[in-house]
N, C-alpha and C positions, 0 to 999 in steps of 0.2 A: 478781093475776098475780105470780107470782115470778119474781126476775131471778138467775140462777144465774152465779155463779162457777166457770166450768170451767177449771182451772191452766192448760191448753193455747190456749182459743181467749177465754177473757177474759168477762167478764157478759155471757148469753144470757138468754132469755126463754123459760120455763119447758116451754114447748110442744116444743123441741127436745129434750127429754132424758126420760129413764123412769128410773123408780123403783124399786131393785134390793133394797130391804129395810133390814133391819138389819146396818151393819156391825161383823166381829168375832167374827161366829158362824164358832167353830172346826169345822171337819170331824171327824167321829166317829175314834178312835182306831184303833178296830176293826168298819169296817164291815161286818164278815159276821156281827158277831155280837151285832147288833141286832134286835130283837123289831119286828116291824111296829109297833105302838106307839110306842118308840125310835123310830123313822125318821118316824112320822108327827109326832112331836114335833118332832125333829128341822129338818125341812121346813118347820111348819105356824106351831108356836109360837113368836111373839114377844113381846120386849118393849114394851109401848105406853104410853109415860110422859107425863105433862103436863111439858114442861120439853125439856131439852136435852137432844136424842139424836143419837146417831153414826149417817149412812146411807149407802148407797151409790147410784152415779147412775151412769146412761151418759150422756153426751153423744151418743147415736143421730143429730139429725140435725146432727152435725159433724163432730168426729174419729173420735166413735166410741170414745172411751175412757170408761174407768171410773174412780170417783175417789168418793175419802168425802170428805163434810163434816160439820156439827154444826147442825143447826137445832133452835130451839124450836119445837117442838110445837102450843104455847101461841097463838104471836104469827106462826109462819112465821118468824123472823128468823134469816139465815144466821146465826150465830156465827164459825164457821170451817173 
């Protein structure tokens, strides 16, 4: 079980929050003139690294807010 650091309500327990991808993924420049392909890329593909990645998270059941941090992949271990 992980214990999550949420800026606002302090370390929670894992079960309280959902898991919102990768974050940092910029929105398309020009969305009207993306090929279904583009968009499904877009959407679909991510990065999936052994190591230290940047994600995003809601705290769903508390605040309610969204917020990145950095976990290893690896170990689960918050970073930052």
């Amino acid at each position: 079980m992980l214990l999550i650091p949420c800026p606002w309500c302090g370390d929670r327990d894992e079960t309280e929050f959902h898991y919102g991808g990768q974050a940092g993924v910029p929105y398309p420049e020009r969305p009207a003139e993306l090929t279904d392909e583009q968009w499904g890329e877009y959407l679909f593909v991510r990065d999936n690294p052994k190591g230290e990645f940047a994600e995003r998270w809601s705290h769903s059941a508390g605040c309610r807010r969204w917020f990145n941090l950095v976990r290893n992949t690896a170990t689960h271990e918050i970073v930052r």
